[in-house]
N, C-alpha and C positions, 0 to 999 in steps of 0.2 A: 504494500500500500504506500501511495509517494502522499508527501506530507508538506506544508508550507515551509518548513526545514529542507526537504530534500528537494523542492523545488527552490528556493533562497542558495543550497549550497550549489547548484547547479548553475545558476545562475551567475553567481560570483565568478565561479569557474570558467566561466564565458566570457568574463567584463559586462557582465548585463546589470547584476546586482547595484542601483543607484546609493543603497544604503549604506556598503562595504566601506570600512573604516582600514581594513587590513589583513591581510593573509597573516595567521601565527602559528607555533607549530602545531598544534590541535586542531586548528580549523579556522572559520571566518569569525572578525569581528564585524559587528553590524548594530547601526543605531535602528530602535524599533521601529516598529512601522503608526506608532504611537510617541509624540514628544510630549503630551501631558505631565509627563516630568524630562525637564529638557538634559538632555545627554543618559535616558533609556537606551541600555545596548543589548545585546545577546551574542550567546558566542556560539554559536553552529560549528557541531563537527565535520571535520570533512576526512574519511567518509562518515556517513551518517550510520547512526546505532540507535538499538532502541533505546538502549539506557545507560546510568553511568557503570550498571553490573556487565553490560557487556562488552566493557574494554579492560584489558591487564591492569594490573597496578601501575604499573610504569605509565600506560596511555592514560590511567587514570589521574595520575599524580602531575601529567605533561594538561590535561583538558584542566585542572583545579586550577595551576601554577597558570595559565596563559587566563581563567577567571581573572584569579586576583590581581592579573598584570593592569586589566582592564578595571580594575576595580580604583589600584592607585594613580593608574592613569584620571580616571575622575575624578578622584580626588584631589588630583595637583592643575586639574583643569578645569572644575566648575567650582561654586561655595559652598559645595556640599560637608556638610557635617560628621558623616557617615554612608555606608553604602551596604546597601542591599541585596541579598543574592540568593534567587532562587532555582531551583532546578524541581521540575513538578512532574513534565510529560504525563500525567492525565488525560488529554483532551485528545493526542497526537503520540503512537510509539515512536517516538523520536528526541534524542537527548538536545538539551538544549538549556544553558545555561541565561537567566534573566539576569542581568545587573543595573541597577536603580541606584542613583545619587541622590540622599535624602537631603531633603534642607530645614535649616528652623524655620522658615518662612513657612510651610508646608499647616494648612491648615489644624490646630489642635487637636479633633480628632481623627482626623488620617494618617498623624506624621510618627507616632507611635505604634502603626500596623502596621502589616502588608498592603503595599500599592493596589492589593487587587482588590482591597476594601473601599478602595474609592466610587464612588457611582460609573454606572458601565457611560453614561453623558459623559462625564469629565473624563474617563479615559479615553473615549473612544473623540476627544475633541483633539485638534492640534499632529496633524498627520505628519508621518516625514514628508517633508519639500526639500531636495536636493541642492535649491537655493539657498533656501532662509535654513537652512541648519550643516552646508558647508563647514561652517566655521568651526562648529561644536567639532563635526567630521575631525577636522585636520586637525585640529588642536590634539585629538585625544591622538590618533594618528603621528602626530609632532611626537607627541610622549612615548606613544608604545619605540618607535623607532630608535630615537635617542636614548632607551633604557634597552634596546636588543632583545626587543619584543616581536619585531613583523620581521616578516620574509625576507626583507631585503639583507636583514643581519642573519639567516638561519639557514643561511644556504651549506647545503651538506649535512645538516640536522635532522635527525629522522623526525616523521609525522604519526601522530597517531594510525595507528593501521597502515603504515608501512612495513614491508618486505622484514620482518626480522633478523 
């Protein structure tokens, strides 16, 4: 069954993906298809799994580590406070890591839950535009690279699900 994951990571794959922030060694970074909290990203594996049980420790510990690459990346790139990170696949057999930049500004009873407490209105307002959230793009993008996070520093690095 193909999933908006494995059509996202397909994509990417292609240069089609508008949202791609960066090739890492686990898979794609990618800001959501949702900015209601601006600089929402996800990180798609590539290849695609169902879950985080169906990668080795090693691809397990290589998908965590490229999370939280993105995780400090937001945090040295927007005024978030703290950062959020979910992994669900419910909806979708397909692994896929959420990371959310919480901020104080963040409404008093939303900013101590889960983002998906928010009303499905206010999530589902503020879509990615390839324009108006460039910026967010590159910036986190600036970080990952200069910390030898993206592809461009990983060359010769195995990937998840590569050749053993």
């Amino acid at each position: 069954m193909l999933t908006l994951v494995h059509e996202g990571v397909d994509l990417a794959k292609r240069g089609k993906n508008q949202s791609v922030i960066c090739r890492l060694r686990s898979g794609w970074a990618v800001l959501g298809d949702s900015q209601f909290i601006l600089g929402y990203c996800l990180l798609l594996p590539d290849p695609v799994v169902p879950s985080l049980n169906d990668l080795s420790e090693g691809e397990r510990a290589v998908f965590l580590l490229d999370m939280a690459a993105i995780g400090d990346a937001l945090m040295a790139t927007t005024d978030a406070y703290r950062i959020n990170y979910e992994i669900l696949g419910n909806s979708d057999p397909a692994l896929r890591a959420h990371i959310f930049p919480r901020r104080l500004n963040e409404p008093d009873e939303y900013r101590s839950g889960p983002v998906f407490l928010y009303p499905r209105e206010v999530r589902s307002r503020d879509r990615f535009d390839p324009v108006r959230h460039d910026e967010s793009r590159n910036s986190i993008k600036a970080f990952l690279q200069a910390n030898g996070h993206s592809s461009l520093e990983l060359e010769g690095v195995r990937s998840v699900g590569a050749a053993k």
